[in-house]
C-alpha positions in Angstrom: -24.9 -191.8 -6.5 -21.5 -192.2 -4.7 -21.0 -192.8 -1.5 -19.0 -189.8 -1.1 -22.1 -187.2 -2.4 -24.5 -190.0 -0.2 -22.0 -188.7 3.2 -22.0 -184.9 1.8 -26.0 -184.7 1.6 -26.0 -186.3 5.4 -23.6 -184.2 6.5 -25.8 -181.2 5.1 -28.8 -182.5 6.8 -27.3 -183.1 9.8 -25.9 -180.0 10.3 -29.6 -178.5 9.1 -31.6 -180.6 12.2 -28.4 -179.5 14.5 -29.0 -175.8 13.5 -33.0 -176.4 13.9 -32.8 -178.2 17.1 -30.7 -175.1 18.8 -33.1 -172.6 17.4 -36.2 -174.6 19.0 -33.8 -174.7 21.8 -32.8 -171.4 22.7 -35.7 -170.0 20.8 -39.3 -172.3 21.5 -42.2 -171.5 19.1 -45.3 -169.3 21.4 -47.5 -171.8 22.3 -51.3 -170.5 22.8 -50.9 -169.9 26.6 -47.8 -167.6 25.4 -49.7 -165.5 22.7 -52.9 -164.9 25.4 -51.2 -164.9 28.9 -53.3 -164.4 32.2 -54.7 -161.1 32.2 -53.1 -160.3 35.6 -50.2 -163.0 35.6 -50.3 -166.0 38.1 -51.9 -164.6 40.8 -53.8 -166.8 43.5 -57.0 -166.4 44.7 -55.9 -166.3 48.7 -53.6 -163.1 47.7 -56.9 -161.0 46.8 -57.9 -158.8 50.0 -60.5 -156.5 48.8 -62.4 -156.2 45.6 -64.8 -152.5 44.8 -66.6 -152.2 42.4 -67.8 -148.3 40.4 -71.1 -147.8 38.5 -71.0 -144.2 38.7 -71.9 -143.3 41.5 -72.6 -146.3 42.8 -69.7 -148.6 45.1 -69.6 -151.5 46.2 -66.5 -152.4 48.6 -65.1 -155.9 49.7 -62.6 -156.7 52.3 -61.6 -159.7 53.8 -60.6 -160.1 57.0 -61.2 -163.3 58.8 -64.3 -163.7 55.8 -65.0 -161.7 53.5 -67.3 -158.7 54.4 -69.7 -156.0 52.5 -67.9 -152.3 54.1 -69.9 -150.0 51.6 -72.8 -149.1 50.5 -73.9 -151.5 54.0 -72.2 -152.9 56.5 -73.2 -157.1 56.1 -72.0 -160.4 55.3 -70.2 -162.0 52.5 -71.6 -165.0 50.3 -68.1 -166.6 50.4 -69.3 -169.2 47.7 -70.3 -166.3 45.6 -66.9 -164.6 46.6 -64.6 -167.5 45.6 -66.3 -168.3 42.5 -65.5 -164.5 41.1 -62.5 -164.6 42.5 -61.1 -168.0 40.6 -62.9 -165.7 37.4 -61.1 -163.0 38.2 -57.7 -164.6 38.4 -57.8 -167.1 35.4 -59.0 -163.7 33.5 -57.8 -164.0 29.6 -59.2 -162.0 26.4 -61.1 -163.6 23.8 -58.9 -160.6 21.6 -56.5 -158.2 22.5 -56.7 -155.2 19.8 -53.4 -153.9 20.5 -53.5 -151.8 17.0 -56.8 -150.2 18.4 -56.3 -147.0 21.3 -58.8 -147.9 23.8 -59.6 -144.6 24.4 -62.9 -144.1 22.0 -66.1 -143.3 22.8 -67.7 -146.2 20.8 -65.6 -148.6 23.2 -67.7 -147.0 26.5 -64.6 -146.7 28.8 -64.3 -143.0 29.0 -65.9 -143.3 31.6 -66.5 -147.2 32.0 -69.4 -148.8 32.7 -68.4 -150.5 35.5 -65.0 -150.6 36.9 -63.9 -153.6 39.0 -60.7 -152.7 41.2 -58.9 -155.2 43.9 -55.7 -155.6 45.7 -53.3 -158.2 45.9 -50.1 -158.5 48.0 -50.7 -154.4 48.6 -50.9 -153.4 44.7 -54.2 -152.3 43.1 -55.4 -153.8 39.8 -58.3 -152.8 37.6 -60.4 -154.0 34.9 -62.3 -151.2 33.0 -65.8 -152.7 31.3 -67.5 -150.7 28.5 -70.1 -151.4 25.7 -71.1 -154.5 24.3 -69.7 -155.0 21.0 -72.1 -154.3 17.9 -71.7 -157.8 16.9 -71.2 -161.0 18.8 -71.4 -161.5 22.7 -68.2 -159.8 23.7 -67.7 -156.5 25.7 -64.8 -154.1 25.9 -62.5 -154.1 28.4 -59.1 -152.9 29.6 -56.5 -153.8 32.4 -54.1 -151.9 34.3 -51.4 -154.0 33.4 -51.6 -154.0 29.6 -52.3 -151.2 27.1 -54.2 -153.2 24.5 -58.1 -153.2 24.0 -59.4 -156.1 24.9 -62.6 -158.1 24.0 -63.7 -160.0 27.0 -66.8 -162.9 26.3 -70.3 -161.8 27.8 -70.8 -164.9 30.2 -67.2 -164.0 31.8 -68.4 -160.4 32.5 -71.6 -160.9 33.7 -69.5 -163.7 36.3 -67.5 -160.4 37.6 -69.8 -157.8 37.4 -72.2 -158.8 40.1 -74.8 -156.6 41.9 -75.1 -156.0 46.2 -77.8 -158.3 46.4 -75.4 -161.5 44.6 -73.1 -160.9 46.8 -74.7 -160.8 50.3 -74.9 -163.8 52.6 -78.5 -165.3 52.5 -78.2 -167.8 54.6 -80.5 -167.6 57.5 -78.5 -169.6 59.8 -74.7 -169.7 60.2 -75.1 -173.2 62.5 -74.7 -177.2 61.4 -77.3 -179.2 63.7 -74.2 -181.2 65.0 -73.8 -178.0 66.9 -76.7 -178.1 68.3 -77.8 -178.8 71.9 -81.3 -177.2 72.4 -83.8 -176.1 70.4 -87.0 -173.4 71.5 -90.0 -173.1 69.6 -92.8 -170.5 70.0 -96.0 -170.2 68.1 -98.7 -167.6 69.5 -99.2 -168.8 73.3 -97.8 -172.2 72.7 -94.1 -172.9 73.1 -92.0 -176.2 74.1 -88.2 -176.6 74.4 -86.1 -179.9 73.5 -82.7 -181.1 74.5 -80.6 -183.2 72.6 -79.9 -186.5 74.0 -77.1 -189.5 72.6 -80.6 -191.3 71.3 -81.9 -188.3 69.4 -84.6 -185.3 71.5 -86.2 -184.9 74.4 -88.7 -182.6 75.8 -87.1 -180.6 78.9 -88.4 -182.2 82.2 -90.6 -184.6 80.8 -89.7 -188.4 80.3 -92.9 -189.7 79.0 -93.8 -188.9 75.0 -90.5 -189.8 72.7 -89.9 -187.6 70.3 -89.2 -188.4 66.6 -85.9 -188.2 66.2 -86.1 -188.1 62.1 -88.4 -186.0 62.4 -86.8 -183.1 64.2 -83.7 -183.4 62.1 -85.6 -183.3 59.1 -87.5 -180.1 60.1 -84.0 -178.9 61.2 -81.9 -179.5 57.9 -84.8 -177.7 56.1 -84.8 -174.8 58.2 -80.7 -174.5 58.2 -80.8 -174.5 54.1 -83.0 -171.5 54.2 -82.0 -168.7 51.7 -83.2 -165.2 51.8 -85.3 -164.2 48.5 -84.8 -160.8 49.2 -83.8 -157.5 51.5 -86.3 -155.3 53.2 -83.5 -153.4 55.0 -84.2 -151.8 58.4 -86.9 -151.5 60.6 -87.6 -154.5 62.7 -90.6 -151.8 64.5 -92.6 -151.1 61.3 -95.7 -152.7 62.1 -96.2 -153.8 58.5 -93.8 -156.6 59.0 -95.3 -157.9 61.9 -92.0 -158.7 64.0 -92.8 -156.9 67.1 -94.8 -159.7 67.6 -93.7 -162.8 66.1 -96.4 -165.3 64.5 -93.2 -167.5 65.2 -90.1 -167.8 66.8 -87.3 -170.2 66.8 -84.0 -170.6 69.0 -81.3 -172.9 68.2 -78.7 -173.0 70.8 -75.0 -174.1 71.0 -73.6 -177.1 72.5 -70.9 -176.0 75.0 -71.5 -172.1 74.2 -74.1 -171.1 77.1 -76.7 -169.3 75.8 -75.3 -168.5 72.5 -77.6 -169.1 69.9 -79.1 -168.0 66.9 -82.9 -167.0 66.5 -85.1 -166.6 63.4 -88.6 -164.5 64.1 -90.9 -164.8 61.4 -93.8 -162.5 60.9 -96.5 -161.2 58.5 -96.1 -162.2 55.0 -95.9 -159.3 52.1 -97.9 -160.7 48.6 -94.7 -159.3 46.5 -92.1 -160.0 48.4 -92.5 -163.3 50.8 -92.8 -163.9 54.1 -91.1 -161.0 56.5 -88.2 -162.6 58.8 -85.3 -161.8 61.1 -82.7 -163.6 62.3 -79.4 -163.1 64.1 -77.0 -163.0 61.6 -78.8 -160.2 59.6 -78.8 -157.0 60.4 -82.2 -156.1 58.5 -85.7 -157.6 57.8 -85.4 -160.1 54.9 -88.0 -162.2 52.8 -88.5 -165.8 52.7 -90.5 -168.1 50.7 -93.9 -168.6 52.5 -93.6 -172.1 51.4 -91.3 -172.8 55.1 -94.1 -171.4 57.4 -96.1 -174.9 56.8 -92.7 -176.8 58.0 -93.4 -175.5 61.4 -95.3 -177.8 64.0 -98.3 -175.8 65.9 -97.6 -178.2 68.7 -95.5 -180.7 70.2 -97.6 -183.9 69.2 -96.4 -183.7 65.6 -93.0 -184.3 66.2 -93.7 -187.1 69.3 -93.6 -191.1 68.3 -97.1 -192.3 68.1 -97.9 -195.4 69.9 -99.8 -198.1 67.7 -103.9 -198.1 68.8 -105.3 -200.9 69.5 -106.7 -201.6 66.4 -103.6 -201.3 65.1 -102.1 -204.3 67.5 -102.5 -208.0 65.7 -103.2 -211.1 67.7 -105.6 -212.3 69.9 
């Protein structure tokens, strides 16, 4: 081969590559991300200000205002943790399939109506996602946007993440207080009842010196009692008698440092055998059930929780 035929065929390829590389240029190849964008674009979590959700007739409404709160079908707290979890779902939303040869509109597809729908807003626009039937084979379900056209397939563990019922989405914690916060604590059982101050070297009894009180062991009983959950909602009516609040079996204040008397108080009262032990407290509106289990945490007297001098059998020497 000449060297003149050798320059020709470089020159050809060259000015291939140079005609390739300004295609991948100006024109890049759809990466997967491309083909299967976000469902409802790059939206951030902190944008979403209320989320409702429709099961017929059935709604469930969302709005956040300093937290987020429950507005319908009760007026209640928020599980934030719950909240932020659907809501990172809800914005990194994408299709397993998007069947954009398909018209969503069929009966076999269940969104005429939908099953459930699941609306929020962001920066003052509504969005919706429409759920319908499971499909006949495999673990996907149905679904359709506001933003696109196409029918979508959306995987089973990603809807059952969005479509959540009132009682997932409630606050059940009992207390809303950390025990750094705390600067007194009152404790009533039947007749007996005792009341301890916190001190730089742990708790003291108010207006007694003698008996220390086990500082472990207070905090210990405290952290417990601050991780309560709520098993369940009995809704209102604190007065029934068959909850047994009237009259607390017991009672426990935890006041604020610095705050006066603010506090927060859990009552607790008869237990029901289906449900749990019947409570209220002050961040709940209603009478709630807890596991029975936390009733034995509770000292029936003072002595429990006081530092136990050694007996005299216990002392070694002469």
């Amino acid at each position: 081969m000449s060297f003149r035929k050798l320059w020709i065929y470089l020159a050809v390829l060259l000015f291939v590559a140079g005609i390739w590389g300004a295609a991948q240029f100006l024109f890049p190849p759809k990466t997967e991300k491309d083909k299967n964008p976000l469902l409802f674009g790059h939206l951030s979590t902190d944008k979403i200000q209320e989320i409702r959700w429709q099961r017929g007739s059935e709604a469930v409404h969302l709005k956040k205002n300093r937290e987020w709160e429950i507005l319908q079908p009760l007026s209640a707290r928020a599980d934030s943790w719950a909240v932020g979890n659907l809501l990172q779902t809800l914005t990194s939303l994408k299709p397993e399939r998007r069947l954009s040869e398909i018209k969503p509109g069929g009966e076999e597809f269940g969104l005429n109506p939908p099953r459930v729908t699941i609306s929020f807003s962001a920066q003052g626009k509504w969005f919706e996602l429409l759920v319908g039937n499971k499909t006949a084979v495999g673990h996907d379900f149905y679904a359709k946007v506001s933003t696109v056209p196409d029918l979508l397939l959306v995987q089973e563990f990603i809807i059952q993440d969005l479509d959540r019922d009132l009682f997932s989405l409630r606050d059940k914690k009992v207390f809303s207080v950390t025990v750094d916060q705390l600067q007194s604590l009152e404790f009533k059982a039947g007749r007996k009842s005792f009341y301890l101050e916190k001190i730089p070297e742990g708790w003291k009894q108010k207006g007694r010196s003698e008996g220390k009180i086990n500082k472990k062991e207070v905090d210990s009983f405290l952290n417990e009692v601050l991780q309560l959950k709520v098993k369940g909602f009995a809704g209102p009516g604190i007065n029934n008698p068959q909850w047994g609040l009237k009259s607390p079996i017991v009672q426990l204040r935890l006041n604020l440092r610095g705050q006066g008397d603010k506090g927060e108080i859990l009552s607790l009262g008869k237990e029901d055998p289906k449900n749990g032990l019947s409570a209220m407290s002050t961040i709940h509106k209603e009478v709630f059930f807890l596991d029975p289990a936390i009733l034995k945490k509770f000292p029936r007297d003072l002595e429990t929780w006081k530092n136990q001098s050694p007996s005299s059998s216990d002392k070694k020497g002469p």
